[in-house]
TIRO-2110 file (N, C-alpha, C; in Angstrom, 1 decimal):
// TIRO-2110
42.9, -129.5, -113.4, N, 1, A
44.1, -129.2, -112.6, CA, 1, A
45.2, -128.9, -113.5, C, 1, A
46.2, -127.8, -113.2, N, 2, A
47.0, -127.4, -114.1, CA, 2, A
48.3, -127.4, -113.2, C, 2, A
49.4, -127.8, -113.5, N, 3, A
50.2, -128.2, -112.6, CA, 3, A
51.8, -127.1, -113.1, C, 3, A
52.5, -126.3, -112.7, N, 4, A
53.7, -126.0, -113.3, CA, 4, A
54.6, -126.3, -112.3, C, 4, A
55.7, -127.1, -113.3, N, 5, A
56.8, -127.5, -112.6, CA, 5, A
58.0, -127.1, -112.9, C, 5, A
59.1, -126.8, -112.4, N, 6, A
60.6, -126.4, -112.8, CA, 6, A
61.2, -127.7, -112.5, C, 6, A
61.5, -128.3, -113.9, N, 7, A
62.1, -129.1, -114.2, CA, 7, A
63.9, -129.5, -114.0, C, 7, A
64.4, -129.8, -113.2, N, 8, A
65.7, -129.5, -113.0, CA, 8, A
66.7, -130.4, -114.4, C, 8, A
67.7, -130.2, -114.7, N, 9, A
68.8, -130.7, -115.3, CA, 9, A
69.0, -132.0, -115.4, C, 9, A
68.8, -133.1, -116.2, N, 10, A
68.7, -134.5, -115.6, CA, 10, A
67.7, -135.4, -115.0, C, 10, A
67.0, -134.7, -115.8, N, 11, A
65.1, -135.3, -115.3, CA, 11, A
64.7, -135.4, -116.4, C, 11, A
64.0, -136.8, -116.5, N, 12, A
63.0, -137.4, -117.4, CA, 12, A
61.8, -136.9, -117.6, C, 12, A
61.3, -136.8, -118.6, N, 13, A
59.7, -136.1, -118.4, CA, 13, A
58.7, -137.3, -119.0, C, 13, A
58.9, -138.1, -117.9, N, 14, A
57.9, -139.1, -118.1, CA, 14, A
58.1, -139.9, -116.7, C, 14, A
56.5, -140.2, -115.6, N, 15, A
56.8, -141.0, -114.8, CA, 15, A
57.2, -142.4, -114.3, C, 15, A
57.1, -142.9, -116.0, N, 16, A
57.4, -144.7, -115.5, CA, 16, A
59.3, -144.3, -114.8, C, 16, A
60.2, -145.3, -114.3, N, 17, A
60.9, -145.6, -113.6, CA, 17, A
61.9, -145.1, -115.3, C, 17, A
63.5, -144.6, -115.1, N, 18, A
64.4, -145.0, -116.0, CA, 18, A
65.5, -145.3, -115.1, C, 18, A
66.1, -146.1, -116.2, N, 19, A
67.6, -146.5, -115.6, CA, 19, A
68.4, -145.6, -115.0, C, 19, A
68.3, -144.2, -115.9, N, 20, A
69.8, -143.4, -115.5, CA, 20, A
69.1, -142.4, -115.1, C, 20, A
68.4, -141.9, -114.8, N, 21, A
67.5, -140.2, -114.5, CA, 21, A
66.7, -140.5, -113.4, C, 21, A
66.4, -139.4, -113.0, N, 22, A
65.3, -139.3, -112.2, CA, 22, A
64.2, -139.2, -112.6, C, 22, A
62.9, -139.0, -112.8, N, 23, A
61.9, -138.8, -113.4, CA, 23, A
60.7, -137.8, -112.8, C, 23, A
59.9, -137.6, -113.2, N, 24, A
58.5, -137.0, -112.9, CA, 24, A
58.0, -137.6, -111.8, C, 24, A
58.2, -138.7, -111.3, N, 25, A
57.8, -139.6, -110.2, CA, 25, A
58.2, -139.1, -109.2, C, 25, A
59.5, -138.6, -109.4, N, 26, A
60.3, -138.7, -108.4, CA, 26, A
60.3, -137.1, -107.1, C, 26, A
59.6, -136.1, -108.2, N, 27, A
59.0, -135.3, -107.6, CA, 27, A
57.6, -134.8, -107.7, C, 27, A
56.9, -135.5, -108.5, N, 28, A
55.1, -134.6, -108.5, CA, 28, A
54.6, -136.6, -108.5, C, 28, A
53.9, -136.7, -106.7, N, 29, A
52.9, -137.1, -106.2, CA, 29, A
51.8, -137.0, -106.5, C, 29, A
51.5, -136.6, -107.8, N, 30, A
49.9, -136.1, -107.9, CA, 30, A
49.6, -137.8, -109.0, C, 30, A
48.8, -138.1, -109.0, N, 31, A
48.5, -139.3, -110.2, CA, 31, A
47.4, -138.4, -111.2, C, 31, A
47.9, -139.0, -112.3, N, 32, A
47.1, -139.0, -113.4, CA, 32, A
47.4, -137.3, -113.8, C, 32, A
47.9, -136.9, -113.7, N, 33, A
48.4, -135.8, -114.3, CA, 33, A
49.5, -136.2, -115.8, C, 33, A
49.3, -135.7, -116.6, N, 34, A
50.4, -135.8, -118.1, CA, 34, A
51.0, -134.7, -118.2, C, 34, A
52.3, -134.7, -118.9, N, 35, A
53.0, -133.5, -119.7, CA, 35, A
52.2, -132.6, -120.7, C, 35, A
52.4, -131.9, -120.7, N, 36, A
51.4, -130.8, -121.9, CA, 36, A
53.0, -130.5, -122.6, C, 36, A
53.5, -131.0, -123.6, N, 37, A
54.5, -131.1, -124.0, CA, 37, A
56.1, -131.5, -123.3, C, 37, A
56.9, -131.5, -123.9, N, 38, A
58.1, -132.3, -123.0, CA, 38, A
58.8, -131.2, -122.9, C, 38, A
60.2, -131.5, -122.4, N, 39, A
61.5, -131.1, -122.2, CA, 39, A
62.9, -132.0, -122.5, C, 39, A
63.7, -132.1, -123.1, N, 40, A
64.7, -132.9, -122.7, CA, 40, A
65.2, -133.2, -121.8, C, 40, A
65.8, -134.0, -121.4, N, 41, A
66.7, -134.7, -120.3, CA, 41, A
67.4, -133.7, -119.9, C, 41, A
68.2, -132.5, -120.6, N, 42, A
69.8, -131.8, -120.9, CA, 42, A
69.0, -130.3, -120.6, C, 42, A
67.6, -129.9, -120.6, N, 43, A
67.0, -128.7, -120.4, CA, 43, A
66.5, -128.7, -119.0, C, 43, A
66.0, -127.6, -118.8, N, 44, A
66.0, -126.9, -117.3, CA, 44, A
64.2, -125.9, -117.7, C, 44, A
63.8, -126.2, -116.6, N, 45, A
62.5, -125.1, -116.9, CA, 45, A
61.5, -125.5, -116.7, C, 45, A
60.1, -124.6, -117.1, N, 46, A
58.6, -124.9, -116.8, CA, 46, A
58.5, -126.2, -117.9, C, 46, A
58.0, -126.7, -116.9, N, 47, A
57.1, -128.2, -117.7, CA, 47, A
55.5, -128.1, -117.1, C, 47, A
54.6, -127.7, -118.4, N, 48, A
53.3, -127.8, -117.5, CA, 48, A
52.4, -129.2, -117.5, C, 48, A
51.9, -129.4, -116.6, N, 49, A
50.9, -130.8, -116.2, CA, 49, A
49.4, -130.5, -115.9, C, 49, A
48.7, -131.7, -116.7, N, 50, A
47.6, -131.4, -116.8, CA, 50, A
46.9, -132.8, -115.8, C, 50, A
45.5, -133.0, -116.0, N, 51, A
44.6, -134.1, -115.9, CA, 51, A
43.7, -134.0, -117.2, C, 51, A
43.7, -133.0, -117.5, N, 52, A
42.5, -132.6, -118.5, CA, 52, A
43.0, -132.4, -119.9, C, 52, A
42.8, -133.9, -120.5, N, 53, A
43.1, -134.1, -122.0, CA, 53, A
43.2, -132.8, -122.9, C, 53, A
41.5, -132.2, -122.9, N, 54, A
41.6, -131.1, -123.9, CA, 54, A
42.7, -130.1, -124.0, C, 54, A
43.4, -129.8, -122.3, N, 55, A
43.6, -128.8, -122.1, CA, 55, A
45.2, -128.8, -122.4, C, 55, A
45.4, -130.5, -122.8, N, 56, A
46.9, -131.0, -122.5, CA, 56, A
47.0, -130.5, -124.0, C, 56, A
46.0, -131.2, -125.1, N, 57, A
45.9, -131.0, -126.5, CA, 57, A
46.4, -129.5, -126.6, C, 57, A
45.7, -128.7, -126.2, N, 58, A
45.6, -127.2, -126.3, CA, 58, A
47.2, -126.3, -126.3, C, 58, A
47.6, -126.6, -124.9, N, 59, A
48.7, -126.4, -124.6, CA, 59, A
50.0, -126.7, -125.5, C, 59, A
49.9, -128.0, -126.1, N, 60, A
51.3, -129.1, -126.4, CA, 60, A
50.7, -129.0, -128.4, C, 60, A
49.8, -128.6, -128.9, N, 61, A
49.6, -129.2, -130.1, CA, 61, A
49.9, -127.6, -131.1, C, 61, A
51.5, -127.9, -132.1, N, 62, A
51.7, -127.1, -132.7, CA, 62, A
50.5, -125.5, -133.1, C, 62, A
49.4, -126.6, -133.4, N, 63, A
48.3, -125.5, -134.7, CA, 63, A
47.7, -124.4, -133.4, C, 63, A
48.0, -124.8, -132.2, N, 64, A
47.5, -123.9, -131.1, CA, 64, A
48.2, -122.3, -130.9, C, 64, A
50.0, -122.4, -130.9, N, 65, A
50.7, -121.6, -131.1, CA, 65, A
50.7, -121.1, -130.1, C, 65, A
50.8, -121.7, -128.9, N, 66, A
51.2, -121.0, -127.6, CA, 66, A
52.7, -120.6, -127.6, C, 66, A
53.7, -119.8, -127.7, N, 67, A
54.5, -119.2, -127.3, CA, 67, A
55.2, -119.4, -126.3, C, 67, A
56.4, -119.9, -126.9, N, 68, A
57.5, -120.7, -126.1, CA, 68, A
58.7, -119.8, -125.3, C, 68, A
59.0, -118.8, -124.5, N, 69, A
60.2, -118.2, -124.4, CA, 69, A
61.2, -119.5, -123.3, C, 69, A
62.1, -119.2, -124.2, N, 70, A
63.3, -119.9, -123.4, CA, 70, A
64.8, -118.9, -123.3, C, 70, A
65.4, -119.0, -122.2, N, 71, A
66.3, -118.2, -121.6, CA, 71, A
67.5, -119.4, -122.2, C, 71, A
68.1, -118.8, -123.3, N, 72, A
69.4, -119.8, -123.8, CA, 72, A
70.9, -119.4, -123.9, C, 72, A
71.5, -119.9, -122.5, N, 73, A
73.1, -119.6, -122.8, CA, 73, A
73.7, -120.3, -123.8, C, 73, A
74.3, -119.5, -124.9, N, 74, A
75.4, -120.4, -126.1, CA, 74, A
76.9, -119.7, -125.6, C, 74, A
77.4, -120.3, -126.3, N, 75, A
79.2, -120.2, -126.6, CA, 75, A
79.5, -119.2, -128.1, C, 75, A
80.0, -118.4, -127.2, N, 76, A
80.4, -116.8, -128.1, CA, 76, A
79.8, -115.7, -127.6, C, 76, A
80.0, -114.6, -128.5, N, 77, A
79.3, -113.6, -128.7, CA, 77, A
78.7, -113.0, -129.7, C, 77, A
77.5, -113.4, -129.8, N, 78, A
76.7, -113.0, -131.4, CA, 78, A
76.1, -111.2, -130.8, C, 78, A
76.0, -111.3, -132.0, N, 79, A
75.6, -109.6, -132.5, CA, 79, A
74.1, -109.8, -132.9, C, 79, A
73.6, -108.7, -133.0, N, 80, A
72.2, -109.0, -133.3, CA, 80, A
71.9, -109.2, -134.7, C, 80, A
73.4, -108.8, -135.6, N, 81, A
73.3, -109.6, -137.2, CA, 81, A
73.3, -110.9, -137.0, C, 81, A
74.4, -111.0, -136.4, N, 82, A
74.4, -112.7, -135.9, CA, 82, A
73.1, -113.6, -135.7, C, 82, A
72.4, -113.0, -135.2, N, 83, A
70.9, -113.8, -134.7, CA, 83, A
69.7, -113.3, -135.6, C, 83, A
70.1, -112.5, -137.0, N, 84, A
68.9, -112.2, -137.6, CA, 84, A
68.7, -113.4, -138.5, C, 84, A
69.4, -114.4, -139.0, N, 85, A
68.9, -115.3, -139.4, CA, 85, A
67.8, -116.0, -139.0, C, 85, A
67.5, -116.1, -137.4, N, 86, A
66.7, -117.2, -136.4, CA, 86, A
65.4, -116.1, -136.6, C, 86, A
65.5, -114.7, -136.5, N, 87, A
63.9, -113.6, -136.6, CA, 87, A
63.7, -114.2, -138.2, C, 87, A
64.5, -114.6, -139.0, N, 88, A
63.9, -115.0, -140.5, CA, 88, A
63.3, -116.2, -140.6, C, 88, A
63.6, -116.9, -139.9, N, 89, A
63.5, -118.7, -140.1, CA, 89, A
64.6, -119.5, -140.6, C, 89, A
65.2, -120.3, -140.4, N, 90, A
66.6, -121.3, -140.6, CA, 90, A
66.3, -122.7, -141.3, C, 90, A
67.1, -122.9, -142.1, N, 91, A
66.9, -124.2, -142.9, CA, 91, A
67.7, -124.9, -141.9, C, 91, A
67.1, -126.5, -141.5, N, 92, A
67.7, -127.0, -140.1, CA, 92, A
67.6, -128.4, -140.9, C, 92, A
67.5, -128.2, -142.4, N, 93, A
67.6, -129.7, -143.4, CA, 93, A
66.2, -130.2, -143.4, C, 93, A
65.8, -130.9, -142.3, N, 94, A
64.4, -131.6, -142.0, CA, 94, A
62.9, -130.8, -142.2, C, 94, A
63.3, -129.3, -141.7, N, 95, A
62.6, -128.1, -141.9, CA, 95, A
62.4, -127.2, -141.3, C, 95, A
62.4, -126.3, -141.8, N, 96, A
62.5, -124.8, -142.0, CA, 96, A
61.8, -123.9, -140.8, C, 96, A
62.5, -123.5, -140.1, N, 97, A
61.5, -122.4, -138.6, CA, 97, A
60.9, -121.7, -138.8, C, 97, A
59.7, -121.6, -138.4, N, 98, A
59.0, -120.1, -138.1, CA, 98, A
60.2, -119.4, -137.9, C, 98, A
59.6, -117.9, -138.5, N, 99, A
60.8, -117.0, -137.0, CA, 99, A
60.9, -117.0, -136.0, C, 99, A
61.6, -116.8, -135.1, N, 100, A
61.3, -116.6, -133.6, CA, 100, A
61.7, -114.7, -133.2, C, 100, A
61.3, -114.9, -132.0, N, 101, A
62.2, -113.3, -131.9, CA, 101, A
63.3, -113.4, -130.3, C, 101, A
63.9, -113.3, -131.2, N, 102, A
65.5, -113.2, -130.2, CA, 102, A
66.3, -112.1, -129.6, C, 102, A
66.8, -112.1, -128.6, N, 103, A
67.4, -111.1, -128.1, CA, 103, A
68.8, -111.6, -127.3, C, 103, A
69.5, -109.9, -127.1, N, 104, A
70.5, -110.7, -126.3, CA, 104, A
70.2, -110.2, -125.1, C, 104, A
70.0, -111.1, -123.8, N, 105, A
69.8, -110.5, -122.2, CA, 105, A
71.1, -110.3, -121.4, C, 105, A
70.9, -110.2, -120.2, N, 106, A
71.7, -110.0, -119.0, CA, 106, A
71.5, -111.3, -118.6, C, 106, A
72.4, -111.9, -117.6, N, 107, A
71.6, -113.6, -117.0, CA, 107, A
70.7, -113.2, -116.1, C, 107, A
69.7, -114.0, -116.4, N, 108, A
68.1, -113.6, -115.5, CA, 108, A
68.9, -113.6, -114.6, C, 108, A
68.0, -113.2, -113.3, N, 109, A
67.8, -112.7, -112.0, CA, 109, A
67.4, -114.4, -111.2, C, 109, A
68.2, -114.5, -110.4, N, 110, A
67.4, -115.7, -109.4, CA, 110, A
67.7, -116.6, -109.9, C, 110, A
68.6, -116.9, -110.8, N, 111, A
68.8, -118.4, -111.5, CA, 111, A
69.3, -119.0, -110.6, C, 111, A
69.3, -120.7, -110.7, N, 112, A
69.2, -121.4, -109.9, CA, 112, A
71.0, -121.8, -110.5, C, 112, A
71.8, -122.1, -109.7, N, 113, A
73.2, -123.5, -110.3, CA, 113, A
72.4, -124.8, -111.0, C, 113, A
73.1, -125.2, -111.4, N, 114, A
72.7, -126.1, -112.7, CA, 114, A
73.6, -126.9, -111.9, C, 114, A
73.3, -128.7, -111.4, N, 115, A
73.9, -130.1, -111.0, CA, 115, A
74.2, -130.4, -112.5, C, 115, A
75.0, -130.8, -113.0, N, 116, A
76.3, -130.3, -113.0, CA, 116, A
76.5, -129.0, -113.2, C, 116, A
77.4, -127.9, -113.6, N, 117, A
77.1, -127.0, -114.4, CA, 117, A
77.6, -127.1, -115.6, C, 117, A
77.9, -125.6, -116.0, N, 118, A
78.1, -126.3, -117.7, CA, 118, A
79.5, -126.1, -118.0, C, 118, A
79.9, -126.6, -118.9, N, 119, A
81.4, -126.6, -119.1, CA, 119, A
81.4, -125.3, -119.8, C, 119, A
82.3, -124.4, -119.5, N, 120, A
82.8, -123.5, -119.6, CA, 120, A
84.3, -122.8, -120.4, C, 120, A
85.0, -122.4, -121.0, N, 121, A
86.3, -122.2, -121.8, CA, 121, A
86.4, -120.6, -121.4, C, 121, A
88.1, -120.7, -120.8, N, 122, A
88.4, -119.6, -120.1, CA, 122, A
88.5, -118.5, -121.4, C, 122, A
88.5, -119.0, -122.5, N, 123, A
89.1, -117.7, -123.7, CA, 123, A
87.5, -117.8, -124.5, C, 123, A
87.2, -118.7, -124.7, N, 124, A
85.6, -118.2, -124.8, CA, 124, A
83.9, -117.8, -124.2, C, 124, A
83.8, -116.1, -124.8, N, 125, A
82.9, -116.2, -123.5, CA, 125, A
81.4, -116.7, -123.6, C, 125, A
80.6, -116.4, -122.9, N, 126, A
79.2, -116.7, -123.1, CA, 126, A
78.0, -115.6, -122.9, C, 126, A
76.7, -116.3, -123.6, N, 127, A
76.0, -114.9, -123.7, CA, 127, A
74.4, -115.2, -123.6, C, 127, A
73.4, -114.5, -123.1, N, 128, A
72.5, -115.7, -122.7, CA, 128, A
71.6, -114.8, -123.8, C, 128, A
70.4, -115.4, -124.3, N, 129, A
69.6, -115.2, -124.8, CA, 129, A
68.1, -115.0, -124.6, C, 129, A
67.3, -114.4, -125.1, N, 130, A
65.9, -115.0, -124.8, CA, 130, A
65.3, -115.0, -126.1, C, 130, A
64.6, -116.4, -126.2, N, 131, A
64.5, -116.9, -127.6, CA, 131, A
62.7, -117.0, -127.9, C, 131, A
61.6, -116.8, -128.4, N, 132, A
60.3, -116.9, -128.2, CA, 132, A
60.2, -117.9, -129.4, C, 132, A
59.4, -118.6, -129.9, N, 133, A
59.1, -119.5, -130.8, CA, 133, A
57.7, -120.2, -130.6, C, 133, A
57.0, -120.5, -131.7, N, 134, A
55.6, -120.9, -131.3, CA, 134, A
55.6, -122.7, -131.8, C, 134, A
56.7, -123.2, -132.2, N, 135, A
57.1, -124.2, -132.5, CA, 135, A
57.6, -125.0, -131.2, C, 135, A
57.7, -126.4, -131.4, N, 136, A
58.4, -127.1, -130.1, CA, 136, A
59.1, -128.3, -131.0, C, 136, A
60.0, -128.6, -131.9, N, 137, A
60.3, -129.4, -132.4, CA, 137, A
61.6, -130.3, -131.7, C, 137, A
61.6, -131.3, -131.8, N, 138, A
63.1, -132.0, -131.4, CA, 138, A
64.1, -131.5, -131.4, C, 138, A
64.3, -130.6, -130.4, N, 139, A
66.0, -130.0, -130.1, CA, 139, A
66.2, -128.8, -130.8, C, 139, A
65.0, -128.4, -131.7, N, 140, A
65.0, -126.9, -132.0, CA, 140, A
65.6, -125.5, -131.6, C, 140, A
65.8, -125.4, -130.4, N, 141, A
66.2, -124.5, -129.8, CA, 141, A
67.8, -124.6, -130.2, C, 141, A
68.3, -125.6, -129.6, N, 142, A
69.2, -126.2, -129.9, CA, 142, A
70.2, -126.2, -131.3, C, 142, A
69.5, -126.6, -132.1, N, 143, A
69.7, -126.8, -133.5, CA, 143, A
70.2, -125.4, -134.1, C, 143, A
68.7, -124.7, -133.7, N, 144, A
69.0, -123.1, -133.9, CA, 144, A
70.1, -122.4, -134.0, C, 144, A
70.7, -122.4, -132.6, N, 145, A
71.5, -121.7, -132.1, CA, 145, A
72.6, -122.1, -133.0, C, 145, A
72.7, -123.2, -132.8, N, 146, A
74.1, -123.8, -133.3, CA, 146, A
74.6, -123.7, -135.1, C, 146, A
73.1, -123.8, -135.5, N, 147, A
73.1, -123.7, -137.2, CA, 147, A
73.6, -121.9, -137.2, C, 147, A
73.7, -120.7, -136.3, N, 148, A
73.8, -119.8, -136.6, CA, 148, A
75.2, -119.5, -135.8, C, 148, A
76.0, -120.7, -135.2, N, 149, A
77.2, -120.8, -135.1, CA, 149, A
77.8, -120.5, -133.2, C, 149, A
76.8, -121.2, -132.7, N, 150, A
76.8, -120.4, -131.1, CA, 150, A
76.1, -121.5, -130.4, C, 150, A
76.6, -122.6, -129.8, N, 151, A
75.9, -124.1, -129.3, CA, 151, A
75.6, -123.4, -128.3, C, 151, A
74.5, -124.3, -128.0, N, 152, A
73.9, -124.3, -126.8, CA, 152, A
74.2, -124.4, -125.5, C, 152, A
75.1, -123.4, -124.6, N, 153, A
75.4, -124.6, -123.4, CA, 153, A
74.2, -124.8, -122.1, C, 153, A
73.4, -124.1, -121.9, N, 154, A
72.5, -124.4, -121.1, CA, 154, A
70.8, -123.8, -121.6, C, 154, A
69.8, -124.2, -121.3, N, 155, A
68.4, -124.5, -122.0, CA, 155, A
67.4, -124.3, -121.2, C, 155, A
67.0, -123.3, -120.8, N, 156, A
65.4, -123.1, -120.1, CA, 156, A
64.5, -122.3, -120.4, C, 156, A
63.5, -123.3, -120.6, N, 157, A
62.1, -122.8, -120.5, CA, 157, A
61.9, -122.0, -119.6, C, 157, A
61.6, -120.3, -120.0, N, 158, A
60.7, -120.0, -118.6, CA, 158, A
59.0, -119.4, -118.6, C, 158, A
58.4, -119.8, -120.4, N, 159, A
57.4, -119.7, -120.0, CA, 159, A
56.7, -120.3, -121.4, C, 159, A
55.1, -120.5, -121.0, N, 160, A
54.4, -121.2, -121.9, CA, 160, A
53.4, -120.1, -122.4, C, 160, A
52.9, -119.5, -123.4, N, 161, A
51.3, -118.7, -122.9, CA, 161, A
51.9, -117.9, -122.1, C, 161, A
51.0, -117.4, -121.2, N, 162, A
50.9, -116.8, -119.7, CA, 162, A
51.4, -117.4, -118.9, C, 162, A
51.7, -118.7, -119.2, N, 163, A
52.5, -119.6, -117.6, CA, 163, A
53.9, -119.4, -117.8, C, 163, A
54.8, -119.0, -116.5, N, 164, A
55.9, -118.3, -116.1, CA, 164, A
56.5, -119.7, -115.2, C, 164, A
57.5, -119.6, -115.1, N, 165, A
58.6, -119.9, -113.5, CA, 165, A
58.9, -119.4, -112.7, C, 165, A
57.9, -117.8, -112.6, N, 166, A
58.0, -117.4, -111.5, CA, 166, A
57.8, -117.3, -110.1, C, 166, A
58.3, -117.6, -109.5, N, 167, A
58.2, -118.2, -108.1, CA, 167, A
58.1, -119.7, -107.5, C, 167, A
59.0, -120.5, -108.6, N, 168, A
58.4, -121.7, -108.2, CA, 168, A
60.1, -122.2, -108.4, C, 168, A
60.4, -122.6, -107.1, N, 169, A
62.0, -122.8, -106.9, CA, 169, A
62.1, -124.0, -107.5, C, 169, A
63.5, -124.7, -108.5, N, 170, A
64.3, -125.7, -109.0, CA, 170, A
63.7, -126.8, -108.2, C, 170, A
62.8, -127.9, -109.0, N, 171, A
62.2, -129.0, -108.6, CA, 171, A
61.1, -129.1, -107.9, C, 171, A
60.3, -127.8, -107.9, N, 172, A
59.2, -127.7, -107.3, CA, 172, A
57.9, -127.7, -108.3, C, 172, A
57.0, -127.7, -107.8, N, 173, A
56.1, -127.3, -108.5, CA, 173, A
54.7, -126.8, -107.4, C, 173, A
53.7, -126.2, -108.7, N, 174, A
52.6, -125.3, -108.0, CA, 174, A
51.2, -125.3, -109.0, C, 174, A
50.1, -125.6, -108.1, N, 175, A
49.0, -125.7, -109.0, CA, 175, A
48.7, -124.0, -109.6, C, 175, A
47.8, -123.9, -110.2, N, 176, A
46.9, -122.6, -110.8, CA, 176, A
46.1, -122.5, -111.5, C, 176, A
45.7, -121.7, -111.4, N, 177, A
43.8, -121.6, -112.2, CA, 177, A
44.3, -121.8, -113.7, C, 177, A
43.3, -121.8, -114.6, N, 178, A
43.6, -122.1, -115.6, CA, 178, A
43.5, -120.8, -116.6, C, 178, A
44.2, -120.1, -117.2, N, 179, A
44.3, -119.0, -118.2, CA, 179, A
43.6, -119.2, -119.3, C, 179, A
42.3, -118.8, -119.8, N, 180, A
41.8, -119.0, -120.7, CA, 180, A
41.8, -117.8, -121.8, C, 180, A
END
């Protein structure tokens, strides 16, 4: 069973109970399904779910190199010099990124409002990105942006591999065959 979920803003990606979040519990009724990698609390997007260990391995385990795109608004306006550091790879101290390949988009199509939204500055503007990476490290995306001078204000995943968010509305989720 392969499970994709849109993850809303303020959700835990884990089903035990937390004090301040809502969790995985709180919308996918299915038991015994796991994360095939996480999301932070502060990010928005496809989280896929499995039952099938190998398949969780496959998905979530760096040496596999499934292909991460994430749709990332920062604060500014970078140039595409501006973002050629992140197509080289970035010293982030702890270590060093693959490239990724970055662009600058239009705001997708269909986006959902963000509970809360994001804080915003009338004299600075914003610019959304789409960022691909075959890496999933702690806050990476994040880090990224910011080490090239343009924080992060909002973070979604919208695909894994071949698995998309397309069609699957803010806190929903939808089973599918399995892409091999």
């Amino acid at each position: 069973m392969l499970l994709l979920f849109n993850k809303p803003f303020n959700v835990v990606c884990q089903f035990t109970a937390h004090e301040k979040h809502a969790t995985l519990k709180d919308y996918i009724p299915i038991p015994n399904v796991y994360a095939a990698g996480r999301l932070d609390t502060d990010s928005e997007g496809l989280l896929i779910l499995t039952d099938d260990g190998a398949l969780q391995h496959r998905l979530s385990h760096p040496k596999h190199k499934e292909v991460k795109t994430y749709w990332v608004q920062v604060e500014g306006a970078p140039t595409q010099a501006d973002l050629m550091p992140l197509q080289q790879g970035v010293d982030l101290g702890d270590f060093v990124t693959q490239p990724a390949v970055v662009e600058i988009i239009t705001q997708p199509d269909h986006l959902w409002q963000r509970d809360p939204p994001i804080r915003e500055r009338k004299l600075i503007p914003t610019t959304w990105l789409e960022l691909k990476i075959s890496e999933g490290k702690n806050r990476q995306v994040r880090r990224m942006t910011a080490h090239v001078g343009f924080p992060t204000l909002r973070l979604i995943r919208y695909a894994v591999g071949p698995y998309t968010l397309d069609g699957i509305l803010l806190g929903e989720y939808k089973a599918v065959e399995v892409k091999r």
